[in-house]
VEXMARBA-89506 format. One record per residue (C-alpha): residue number from 1; residue in three letters; x, y, z. Coordinates in steps of 0.05 Angstrom, whole numbers, plus 5000, padded with zeros to 4 digits. Layout:
// VEXMARBA-89506
{NUM; ALA; {X; Y; Z}}
...
// end
This chain:
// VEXMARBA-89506
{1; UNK; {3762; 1733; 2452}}
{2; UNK; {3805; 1782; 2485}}
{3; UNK; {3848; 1725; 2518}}
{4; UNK; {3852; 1689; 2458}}
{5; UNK; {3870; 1737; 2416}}
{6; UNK; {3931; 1752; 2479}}
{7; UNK; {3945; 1678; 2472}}
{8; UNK; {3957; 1676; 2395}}
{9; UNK; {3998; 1738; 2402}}
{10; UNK; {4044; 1718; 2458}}
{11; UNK; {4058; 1651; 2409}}
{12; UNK; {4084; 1693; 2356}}
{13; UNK; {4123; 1726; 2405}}
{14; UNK; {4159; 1665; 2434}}
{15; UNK; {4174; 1643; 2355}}
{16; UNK; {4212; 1703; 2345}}
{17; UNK; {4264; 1678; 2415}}
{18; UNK; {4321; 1651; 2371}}
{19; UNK; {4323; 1711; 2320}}
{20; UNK; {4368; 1760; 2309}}
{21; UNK; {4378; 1807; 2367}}
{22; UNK; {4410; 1880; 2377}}
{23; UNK; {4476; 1904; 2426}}
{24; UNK; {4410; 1931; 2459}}
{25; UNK; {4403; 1856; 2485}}
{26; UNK; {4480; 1872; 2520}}
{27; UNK; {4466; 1931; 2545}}
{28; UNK; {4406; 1896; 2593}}
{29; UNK; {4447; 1840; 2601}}
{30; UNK; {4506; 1890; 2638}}
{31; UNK; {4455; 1924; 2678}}
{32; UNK; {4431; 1858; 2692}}
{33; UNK; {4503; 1837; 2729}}
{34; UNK; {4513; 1917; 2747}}
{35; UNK; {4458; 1912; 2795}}
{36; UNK; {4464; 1847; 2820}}
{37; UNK; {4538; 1847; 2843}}
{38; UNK; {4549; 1924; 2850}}
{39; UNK; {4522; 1963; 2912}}
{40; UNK; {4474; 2017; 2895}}
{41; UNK; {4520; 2077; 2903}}
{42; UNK; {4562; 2046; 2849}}
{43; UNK; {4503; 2033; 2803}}
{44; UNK; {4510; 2103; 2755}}
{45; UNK; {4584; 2096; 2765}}
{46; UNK; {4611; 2023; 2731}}
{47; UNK; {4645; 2036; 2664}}
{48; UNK; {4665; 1963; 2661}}
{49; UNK; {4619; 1963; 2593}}
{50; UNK; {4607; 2008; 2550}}
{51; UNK; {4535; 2003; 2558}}
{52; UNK; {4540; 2038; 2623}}
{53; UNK; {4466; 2051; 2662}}
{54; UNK; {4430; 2111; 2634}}
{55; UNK; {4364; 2090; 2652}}
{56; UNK; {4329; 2119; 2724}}
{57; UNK; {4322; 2084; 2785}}
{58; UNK; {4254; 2042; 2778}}
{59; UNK; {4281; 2013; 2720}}
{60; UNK; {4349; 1997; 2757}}
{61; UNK; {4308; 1968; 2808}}
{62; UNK; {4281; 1925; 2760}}
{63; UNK; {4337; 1901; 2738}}
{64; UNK; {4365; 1875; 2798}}
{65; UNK; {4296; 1836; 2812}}
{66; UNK; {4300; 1809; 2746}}
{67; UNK; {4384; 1791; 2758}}
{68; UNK; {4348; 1746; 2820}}
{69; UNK; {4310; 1701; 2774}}
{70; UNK; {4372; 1701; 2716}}
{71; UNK; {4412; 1667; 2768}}
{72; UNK; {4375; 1602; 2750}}
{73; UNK; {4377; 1600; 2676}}
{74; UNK; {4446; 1619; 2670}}
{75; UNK; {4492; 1649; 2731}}
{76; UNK; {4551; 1674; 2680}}
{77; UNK; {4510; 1724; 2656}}
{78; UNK; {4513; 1761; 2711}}
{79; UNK; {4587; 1770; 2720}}
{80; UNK; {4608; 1844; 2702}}
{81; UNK; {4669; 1816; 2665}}
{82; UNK; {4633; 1769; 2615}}
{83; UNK; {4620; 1828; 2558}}
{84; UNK; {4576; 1807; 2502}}
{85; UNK; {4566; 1743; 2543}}
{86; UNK; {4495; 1705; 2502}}
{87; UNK; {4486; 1636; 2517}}
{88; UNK; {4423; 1604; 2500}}
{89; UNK; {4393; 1607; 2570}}
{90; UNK; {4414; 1680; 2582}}
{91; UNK; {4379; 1692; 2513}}
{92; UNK; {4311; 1648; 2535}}
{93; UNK; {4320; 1690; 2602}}
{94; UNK; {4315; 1755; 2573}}
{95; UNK; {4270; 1739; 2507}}
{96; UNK; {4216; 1718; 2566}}
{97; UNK; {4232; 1772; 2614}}
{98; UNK; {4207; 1815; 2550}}
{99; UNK; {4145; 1772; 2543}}
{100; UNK; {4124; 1759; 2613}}
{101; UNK; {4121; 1842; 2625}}
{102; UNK; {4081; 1855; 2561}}
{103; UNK; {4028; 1827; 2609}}
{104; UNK; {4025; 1895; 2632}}
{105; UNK; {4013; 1922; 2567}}
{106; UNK; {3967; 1872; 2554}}
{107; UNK; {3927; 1902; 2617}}
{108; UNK; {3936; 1972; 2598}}
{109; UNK; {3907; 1958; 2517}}
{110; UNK; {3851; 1925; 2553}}
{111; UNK; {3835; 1987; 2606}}
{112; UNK; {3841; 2032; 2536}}
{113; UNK; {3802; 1997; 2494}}
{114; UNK; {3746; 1984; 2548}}
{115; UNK; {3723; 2063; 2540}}
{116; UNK; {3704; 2041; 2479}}
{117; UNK; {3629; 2033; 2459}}
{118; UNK; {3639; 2014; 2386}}
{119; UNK; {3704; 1987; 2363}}
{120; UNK; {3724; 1961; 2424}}
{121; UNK; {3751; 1894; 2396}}
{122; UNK; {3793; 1927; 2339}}
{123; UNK; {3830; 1979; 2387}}
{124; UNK; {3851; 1918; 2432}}
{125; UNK; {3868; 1879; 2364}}
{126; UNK; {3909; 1942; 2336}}
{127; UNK; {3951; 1966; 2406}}
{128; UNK; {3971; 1878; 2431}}
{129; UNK; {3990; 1868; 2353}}
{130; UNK; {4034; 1929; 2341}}
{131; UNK; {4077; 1918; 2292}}
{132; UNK; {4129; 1969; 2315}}
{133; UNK; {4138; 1930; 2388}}
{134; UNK; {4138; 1861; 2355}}
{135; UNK; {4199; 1889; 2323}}
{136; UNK; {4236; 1936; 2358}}
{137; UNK; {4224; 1891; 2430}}
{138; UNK; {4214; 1813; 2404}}
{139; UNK; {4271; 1814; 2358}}
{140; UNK; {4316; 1881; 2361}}
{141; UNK; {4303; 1878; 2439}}
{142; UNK; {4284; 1924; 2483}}
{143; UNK; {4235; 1928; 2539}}
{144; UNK; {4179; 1985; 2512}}
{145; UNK; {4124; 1936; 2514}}
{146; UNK; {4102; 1944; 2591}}
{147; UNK; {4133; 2019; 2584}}
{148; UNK; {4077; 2035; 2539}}
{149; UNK; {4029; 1992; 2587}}
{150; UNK; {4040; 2040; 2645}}
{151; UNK; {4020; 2101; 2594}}
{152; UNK; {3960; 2066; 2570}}
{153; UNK; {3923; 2059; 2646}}
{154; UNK; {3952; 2132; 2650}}
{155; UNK; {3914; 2143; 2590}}
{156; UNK; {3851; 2103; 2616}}
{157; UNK; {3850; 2133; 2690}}
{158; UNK; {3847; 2203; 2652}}
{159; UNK; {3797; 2192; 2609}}
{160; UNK; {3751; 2170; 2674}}
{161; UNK; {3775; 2224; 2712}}
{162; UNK; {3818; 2193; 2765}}
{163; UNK; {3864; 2245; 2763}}
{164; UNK; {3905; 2228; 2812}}
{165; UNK; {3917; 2154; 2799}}
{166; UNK; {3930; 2175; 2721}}
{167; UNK; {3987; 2221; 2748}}
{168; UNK; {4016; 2172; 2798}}
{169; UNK; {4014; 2116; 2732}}
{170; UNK; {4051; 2176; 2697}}
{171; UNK; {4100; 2187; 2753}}
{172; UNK; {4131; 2118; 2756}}
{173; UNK; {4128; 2114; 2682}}
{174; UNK; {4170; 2182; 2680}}
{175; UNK; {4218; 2145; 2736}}
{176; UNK; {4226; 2075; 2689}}
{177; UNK; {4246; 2119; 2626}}
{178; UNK; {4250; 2181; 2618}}
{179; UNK; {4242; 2195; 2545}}
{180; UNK; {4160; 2201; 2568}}
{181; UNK; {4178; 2270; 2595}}
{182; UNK; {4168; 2292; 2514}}
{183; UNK; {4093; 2284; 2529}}
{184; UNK; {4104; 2321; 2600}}
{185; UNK; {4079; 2384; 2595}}
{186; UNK; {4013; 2356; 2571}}
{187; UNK; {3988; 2325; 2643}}
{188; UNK; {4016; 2394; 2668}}
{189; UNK; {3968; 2438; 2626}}
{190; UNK; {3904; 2386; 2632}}
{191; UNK; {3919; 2370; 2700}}
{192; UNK; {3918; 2442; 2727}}
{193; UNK; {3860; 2454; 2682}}
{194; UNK; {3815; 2396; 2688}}
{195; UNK; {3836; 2390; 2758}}
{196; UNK; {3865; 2449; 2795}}
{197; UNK; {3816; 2496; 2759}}
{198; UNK; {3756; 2459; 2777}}
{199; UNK; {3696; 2456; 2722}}
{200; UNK; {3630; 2448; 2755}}
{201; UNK; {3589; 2467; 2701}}
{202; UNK; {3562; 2414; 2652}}
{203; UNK; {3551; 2459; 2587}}
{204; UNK; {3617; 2464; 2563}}
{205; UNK; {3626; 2536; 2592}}
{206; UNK; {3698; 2560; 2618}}
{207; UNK; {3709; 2558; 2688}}
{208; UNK; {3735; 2634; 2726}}
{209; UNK; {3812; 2647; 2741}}
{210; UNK; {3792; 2653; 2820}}
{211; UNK; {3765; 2575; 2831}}
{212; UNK; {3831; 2555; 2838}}
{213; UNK; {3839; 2487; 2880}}
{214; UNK; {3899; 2490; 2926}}
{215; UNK; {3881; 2426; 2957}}
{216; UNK; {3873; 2383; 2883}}
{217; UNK; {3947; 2419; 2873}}
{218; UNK; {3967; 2398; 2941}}
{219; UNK; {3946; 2326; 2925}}
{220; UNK; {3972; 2323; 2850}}
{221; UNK; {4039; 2349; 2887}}
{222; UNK; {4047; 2294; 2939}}
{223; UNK; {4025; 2243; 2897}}
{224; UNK; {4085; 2262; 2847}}
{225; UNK; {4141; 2279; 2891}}
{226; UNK; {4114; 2224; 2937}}
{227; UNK; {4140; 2176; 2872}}
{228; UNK; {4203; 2213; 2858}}
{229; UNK; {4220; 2210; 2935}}
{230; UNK; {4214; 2135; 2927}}
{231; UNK; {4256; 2134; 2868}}
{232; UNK; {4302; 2178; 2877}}
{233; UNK; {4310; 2180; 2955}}
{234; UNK; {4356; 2121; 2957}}
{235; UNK; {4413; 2159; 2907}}
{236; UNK; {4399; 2234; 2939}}
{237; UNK; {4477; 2240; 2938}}
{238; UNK; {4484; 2213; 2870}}
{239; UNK; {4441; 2250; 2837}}
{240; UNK; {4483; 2298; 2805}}
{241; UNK; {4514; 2235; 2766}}
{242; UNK; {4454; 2200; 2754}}
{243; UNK; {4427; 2275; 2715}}
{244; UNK; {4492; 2265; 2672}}
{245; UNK; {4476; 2193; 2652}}
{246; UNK; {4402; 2205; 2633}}
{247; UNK; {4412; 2265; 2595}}
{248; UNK; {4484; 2260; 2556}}
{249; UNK; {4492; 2315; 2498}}
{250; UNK; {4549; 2283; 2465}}
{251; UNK; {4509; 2239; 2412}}
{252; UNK; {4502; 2288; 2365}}
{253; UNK; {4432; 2313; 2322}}
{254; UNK; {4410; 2248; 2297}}
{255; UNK; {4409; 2187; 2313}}
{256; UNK; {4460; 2140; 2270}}
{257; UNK; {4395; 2112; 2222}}
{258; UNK; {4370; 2185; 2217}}
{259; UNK; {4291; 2184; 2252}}
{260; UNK; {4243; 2205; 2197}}
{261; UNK; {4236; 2273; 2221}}
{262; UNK; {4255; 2351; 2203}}
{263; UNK; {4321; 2339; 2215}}
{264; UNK; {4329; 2285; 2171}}
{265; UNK; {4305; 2332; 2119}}
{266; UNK; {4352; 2383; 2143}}
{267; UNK; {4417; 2336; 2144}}
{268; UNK; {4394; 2316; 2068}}
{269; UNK; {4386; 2387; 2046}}
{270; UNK; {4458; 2401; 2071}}
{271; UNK; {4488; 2334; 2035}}
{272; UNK; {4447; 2370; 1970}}
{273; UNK; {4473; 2432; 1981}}
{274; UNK; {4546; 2414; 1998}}
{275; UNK; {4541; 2378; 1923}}
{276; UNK; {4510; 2425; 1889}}
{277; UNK; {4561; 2488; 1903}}
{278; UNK; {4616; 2443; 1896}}
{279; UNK; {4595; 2417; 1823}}
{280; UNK; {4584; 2493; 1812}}
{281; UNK; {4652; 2505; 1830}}
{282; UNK; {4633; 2543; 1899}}
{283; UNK; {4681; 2535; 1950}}
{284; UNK; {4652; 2507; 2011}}
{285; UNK; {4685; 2537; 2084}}
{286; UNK; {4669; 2467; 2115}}
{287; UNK; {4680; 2382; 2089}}
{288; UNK; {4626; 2349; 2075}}
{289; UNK; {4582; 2329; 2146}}
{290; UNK; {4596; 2251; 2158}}
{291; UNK; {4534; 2240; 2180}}
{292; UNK; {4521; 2176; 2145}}
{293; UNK; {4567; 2132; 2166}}
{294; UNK; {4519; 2105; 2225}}
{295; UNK; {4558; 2122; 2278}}
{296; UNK; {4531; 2158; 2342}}
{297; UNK; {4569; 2223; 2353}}
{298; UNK; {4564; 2303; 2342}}
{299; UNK; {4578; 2324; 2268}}
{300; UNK; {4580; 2401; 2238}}
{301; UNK; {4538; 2411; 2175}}
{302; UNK; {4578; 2433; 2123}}
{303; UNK; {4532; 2484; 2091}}
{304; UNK; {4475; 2494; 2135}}
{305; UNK; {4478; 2525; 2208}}
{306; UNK; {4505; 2459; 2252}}
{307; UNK; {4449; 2447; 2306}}
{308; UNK; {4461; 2453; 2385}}
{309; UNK; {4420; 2419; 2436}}
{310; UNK; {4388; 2479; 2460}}
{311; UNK; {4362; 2504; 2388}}
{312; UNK; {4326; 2438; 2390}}
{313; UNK; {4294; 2449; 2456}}
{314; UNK; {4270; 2518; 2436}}
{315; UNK; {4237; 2498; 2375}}
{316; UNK; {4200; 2435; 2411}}
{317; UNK; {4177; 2478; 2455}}
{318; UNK; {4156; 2534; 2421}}
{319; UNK; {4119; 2475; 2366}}
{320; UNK; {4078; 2446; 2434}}
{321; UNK; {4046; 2522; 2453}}
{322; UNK; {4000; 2526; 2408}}
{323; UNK; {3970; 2452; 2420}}
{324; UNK; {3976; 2469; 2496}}
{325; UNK; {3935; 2530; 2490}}
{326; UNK; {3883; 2502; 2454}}
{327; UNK; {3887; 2436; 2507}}
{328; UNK; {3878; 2487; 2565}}
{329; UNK; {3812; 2509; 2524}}
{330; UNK; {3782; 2444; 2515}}
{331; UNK; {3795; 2423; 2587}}
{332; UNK; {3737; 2459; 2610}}
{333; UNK; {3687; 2418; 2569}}
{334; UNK; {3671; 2345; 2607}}
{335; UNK; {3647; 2324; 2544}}
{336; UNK; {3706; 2329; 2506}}
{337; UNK; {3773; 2339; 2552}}
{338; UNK; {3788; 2263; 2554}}
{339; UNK; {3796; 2263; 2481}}
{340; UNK; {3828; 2320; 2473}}
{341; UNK; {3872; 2303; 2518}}
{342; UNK; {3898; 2246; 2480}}
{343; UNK; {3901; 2284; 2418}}
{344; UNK; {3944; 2332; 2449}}
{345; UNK; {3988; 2275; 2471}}
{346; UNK; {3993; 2250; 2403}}
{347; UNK; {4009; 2327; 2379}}
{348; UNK; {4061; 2342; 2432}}
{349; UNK; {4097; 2268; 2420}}
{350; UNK; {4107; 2288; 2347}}
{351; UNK; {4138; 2357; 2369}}
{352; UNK; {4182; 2315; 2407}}
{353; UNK; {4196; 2263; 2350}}
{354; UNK; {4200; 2325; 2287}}
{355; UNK; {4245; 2367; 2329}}
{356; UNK; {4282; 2341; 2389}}
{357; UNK; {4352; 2322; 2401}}
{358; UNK; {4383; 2250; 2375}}
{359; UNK; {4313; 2220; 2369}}
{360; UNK; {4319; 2151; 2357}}
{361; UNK; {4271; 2119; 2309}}
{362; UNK; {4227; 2079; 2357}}
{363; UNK; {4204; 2141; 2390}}
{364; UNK; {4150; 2136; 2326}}
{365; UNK; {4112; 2086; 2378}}
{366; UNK; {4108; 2139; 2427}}
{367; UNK; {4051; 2171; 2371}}
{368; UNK; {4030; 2116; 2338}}
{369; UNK; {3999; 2078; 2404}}
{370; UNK; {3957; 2131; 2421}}
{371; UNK; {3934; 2143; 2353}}
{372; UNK; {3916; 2068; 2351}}
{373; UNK; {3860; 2088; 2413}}
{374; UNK; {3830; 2147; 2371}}
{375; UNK; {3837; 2106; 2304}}
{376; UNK; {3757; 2095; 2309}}
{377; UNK; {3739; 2159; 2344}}
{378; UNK; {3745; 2206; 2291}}
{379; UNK; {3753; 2204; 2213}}
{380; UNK; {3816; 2238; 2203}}
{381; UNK; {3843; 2198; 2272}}
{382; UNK; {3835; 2141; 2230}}
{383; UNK; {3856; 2164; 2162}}
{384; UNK; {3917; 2196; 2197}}
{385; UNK; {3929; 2127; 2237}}
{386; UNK; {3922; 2087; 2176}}
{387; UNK; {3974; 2130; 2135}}
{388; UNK; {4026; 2137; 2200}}
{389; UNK; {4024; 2062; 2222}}
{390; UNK; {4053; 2047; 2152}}
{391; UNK; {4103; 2102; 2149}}
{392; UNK; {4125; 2094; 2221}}
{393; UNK; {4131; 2022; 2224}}
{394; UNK; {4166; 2021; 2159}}
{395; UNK; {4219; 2066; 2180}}
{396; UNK; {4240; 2016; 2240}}
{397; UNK; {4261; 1962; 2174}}
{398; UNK; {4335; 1985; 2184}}
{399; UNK; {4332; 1967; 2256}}
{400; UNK; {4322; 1881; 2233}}
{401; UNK; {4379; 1884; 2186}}
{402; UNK; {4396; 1809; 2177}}
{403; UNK; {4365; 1786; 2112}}
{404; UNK; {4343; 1729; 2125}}
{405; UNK; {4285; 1782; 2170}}
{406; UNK; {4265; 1803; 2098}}
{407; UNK; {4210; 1764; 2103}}
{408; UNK; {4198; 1768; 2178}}
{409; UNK; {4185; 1847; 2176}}
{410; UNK; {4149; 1844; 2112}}
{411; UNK; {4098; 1799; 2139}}
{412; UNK; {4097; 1835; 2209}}
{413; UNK; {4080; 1901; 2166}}
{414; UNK; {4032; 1869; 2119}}
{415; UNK; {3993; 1837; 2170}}
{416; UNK; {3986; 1896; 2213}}
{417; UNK; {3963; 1944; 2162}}
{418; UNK; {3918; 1893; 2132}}
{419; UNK; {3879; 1896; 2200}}
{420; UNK; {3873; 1974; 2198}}
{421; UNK; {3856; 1984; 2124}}
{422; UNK; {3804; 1922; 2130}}
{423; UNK; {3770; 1942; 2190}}
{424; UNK; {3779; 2028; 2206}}
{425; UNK; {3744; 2048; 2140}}
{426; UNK; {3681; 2011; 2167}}
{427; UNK; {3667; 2064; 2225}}
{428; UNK; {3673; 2124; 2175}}
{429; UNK; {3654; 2092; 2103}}
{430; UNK; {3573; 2115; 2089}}
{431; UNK; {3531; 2038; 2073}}
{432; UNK; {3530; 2051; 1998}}
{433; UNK; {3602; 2061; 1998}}
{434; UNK; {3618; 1995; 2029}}
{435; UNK; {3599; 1949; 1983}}
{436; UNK; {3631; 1991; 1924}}
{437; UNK; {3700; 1996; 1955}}
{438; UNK; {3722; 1939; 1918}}
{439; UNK; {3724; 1976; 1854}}
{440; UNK; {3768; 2031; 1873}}
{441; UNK; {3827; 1981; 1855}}
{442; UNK; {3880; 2038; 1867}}
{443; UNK; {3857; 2082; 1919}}
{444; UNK; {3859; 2057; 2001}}
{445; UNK; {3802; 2062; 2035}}
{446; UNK; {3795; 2128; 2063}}
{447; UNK; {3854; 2159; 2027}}
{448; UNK; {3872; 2202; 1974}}
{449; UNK; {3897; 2171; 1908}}
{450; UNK; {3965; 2221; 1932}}
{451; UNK; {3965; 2190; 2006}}
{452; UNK; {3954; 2126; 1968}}
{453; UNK; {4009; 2126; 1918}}
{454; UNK; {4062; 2156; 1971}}
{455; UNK; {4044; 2094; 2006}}
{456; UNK; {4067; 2048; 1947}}
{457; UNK; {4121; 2088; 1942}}
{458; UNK; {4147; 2053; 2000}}
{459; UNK; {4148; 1984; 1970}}
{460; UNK; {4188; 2018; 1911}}
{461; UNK; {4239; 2045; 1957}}
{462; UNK; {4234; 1971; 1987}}
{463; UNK; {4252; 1939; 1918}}
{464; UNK; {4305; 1983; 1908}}
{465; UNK; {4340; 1972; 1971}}
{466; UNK; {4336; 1898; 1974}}
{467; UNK; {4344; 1884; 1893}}
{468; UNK; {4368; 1941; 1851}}
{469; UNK; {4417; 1964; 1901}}
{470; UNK; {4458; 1912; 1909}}
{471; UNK; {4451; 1880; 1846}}
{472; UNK; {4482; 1948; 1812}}
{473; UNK; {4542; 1934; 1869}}
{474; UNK; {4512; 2010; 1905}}
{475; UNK; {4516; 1964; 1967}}
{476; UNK; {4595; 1973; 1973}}
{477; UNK; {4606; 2039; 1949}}
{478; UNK; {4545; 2066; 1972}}
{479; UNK; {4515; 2030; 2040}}
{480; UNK; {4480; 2086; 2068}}
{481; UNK; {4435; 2110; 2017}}
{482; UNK; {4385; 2059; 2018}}
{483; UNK; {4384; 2083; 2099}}
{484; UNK; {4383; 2158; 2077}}
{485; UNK; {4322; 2138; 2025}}
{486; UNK; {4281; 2104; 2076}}
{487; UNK; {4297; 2169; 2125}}
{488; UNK; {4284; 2226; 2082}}
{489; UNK; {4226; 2199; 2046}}
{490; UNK; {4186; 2172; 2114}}
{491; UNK; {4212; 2241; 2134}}
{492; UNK; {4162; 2255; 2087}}
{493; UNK; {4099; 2219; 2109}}
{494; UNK; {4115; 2237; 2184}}
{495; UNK; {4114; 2315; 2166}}
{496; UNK; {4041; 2313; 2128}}
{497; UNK; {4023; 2269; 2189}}
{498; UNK; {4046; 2323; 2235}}
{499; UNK; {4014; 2386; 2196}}
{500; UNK; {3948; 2354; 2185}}
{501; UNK; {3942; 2325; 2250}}
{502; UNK; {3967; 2391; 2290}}
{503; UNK; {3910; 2420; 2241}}
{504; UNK; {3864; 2380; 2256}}
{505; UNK; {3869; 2385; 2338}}
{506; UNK; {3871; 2468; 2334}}
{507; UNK; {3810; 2468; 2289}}
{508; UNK; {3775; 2414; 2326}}
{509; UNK; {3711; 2458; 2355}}
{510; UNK; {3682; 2439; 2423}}
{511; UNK; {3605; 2434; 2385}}
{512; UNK; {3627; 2374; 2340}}
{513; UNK; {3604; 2307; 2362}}
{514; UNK; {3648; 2251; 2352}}
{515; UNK; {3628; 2194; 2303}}
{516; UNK; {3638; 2140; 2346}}
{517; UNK; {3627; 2144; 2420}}
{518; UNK; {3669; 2137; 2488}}
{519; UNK; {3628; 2109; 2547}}
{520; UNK; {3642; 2178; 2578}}
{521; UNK; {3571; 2183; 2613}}
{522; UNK; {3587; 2144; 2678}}
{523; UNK; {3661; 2181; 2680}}
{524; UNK; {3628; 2248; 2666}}
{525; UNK; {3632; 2260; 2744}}
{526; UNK; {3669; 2311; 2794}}
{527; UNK; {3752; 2293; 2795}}
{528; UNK; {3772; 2261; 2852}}
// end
């Protein structure tokens, strides 16, 4: 079943090659022909594009295997020169390359959803069919699918305690993209916990300060730098430049479709305030913030404090303590650690995505994949993944544009939630309940009639953007709003998410059993 469903899944995929694709696709297609005619000390340096290499070595390296194989569909598109070059084979070339990697994710769902005793089916179903890398990869383009692949067997190896080769998986994954560093400091905490700090009692009990492991911290240590060496060794004098490319602080707060996240709220309460005193007749020190003309670059607020890069690391930070405290507590139990760890994954990613600096909207996958492995371990994992899968994957809609994707997205969206509300409820839902579902005509299963109508909200806000708005001619003198709707008000959604989830994790109490089971028993052994 598991290859089949693989199978049916990769089909869809290769339908979607002639669609409508993003300057995303350009930007791999220059590091494509950056790394196959350039030497690698010139690698972080080429301006020829725009879309200069910002991404670290591993995944340089893989694009000048890939530029090997490109050769033979098309050779043109590797010539530094040809700019926004896209014949048809350089688009079959790369629309595969996209497909043929998602074999590791395919891999890495499958390690996942193998921990499972109950449900094991569904969690493989819900992480290969994600609606959110069926869009943002298969027709935006982008290559998160084997990304998130690498994360999942770091996920996996965890849970069975192979600490080391779960760190080593997290190490290259750091070293193909660094936006995973959000989730960072969680291996730190668990893995000096669970692993430094041995725990060699099996009731749960803390482990003392003084059984400190040098060795485990000796291994974890070589292991990591050991993969940072390998990466990084071959550019030690370019280093410097290659820091200046990955982390560049001149994009400004947001990203230019605002991420559903507190700062979307916060650039939409300054729009509202910078209205409101002027209708009052307040004079306002500062224009009106152009933040909504989807462009990337640094803007002031005009009423509120303007935002610098360091305000936002502070306040990620500071939002992860809590969650790492409590994830430091849990690692002594062997019952419950691999779990938690995971939760506090999820937690920590939506610091990152609620308060960090020019978040782009896909980041929402970085939550919502993990979420999809605890979706039928726990009753509010579920309800919570049920209500976020929604919200999340309807806020990438503004990345497929085109019209004539109308359709495409709606179906992706449909489909995918379809599975979740269909199939999650059934793991939580007492019998009697089951068979009277069907008369609870407004409600979702497992929802609130509130959760439920903010939900349908969504296909309001969908109506309005696709019918009302242009047919009232809003589309020409207003053509961000319907972008600034879908922001603030997923903004929305994401923020309960993030308060009742965060909840949920400090509250969780080491005693509670789990309503559906992890084969934990046979990994319930001494870390390596």
């Amino acid at each position: 079943m598991i290859l089949q469903i693989a199978l049916i899944v990769t089909t869809v995929k290769v339908f979607f090659i002639p669609f409508y694709f993003s300057t995303d696709f350009e930007v791999h297609r220059n590091w494509l022909a950056v790394t196959h005619n350039l030497t690698i000390s010139e690698w972080y340096y080429d301006t020829t594009s725009e879309w200069t290499l910002d991404y670290p070595p591993f995944f340089a390296w893989l694009e000048y295997a890939l530029s090997h194989i490109a050769k033979f569909f098309d050779p043109e598109m590797l010539h530094l020169k040809n700019l926004n070059y896209s014949s048809d084979m350089t688009v079959l070339f790369q629309r595969l390359s996209v497909i043929v990697l998602d074999l590791v994710y395919f891999f890495g769902a499958k390690s996942c959803s193998n921990l499972i005793s109950n449900g094991k089916l569904l969690v493989y179903i819900l992480l290969v069919t994600n609606a959110g890398l069926l869009m943002v990869d298969h027709i935006h383009f982008q290559y998160n699918g084997f990304l998130y692949g690498l994360l999942l067997f770091s996920i996996s190896n965890m849970i069975k305690g192979n600490n080391i080769q779960s760190a080593l998986w997290f190490a290259v994954l750091l070293n193909f993209k660094h936006i995973y560093l959000y989730v960072a400091p969680v291996y730190v905490v668990y893995l000096l916990r669970a692993y430094c700090f041995t725990v060699p009692t099996e009731d749960g009990s803390h482990t003392p300060w003084h059984t400190f492991s040098m060795l485990n911290l000796m291994k974890l240590a070589i292991a990591v730098i050991g993969i940072f060496g390998l990466s990084y060794g071959p550019f030690i004098d370019h280093i410097p430049q290659i820091v200046s490319r990955l982390f560049p602080f001149k994009r400004g707060l947001s990203h230019a479709y605002w991420a559903p996240n507190f700062w979307a709220l916060y650039n939409f309460a300054d729009k509202v305030l910078f209205y409101a005193l002027k209708k009052a007749g307040v004079e306002v020190p500062k224009s009106e913030a152009a933040m909504t003309g989807g462009l990337v670059q640094e803007y002031d607020h005009a009423v509120l404090p303007s935002v610098k890069p360091i305000i936002t690391f502070i306040l990620t930070f500071l939002s992860m303590v809590p969650a790492l405290i409590k994830l430091w507590h849990l690692g002594a139990d062997r019952r419950y650690r691999g779990l938690s760890f995971v939760r506090c994954m999820i937690v920590c990613a939506a610091c990152s995505f609620m308060f960090g600096w020019h978040v782009h909207e896909k980041a929402i996958l970085m939550i919502i994949i993990p979420l999809s492995f605890m979706s039928v371990l726990g009753e509010v994992d579920g309800r919570l993944f049920l209500i976020l899968s929604v919200v999340g994957h309807y806020s990438l809609f503004p990345l497929l544009y085109p019209k004539n994707l109308l359709s495409i997205k709606l179906f992706i969206l449909f489909t995918y939630s379809a599975i979740g509300f269909s199939n999650i409820p059934f793991f939580y839902m007492p019998a009697k309940l089951k068979g009277a579902r069907r008369r609870r005509y407004f409600r979702l299963p497992l929802l609130s009639h509130t959760e439920t109508l903010y939900l349908y909200g969504l296909l309001a806000f969908f109506i309005y953007e696709n019918v009302i708005h242009p047919a009232w001619g809003l589309d020409k003198t207003l053509p961000f709003l319907p972008l600034m709707i879908t922001s603030v008000y997923c903004s929305i959604g994401v923020t309960y998410f993030y308060v009742d989830y965060y909840y949920y994790f400090l509250k969780f109490n080491l005693s509670a059993v789990p309503t559906v089971a992890v084969n934990l028993s046979k990994y319930n052994k001494k870390a390596n």
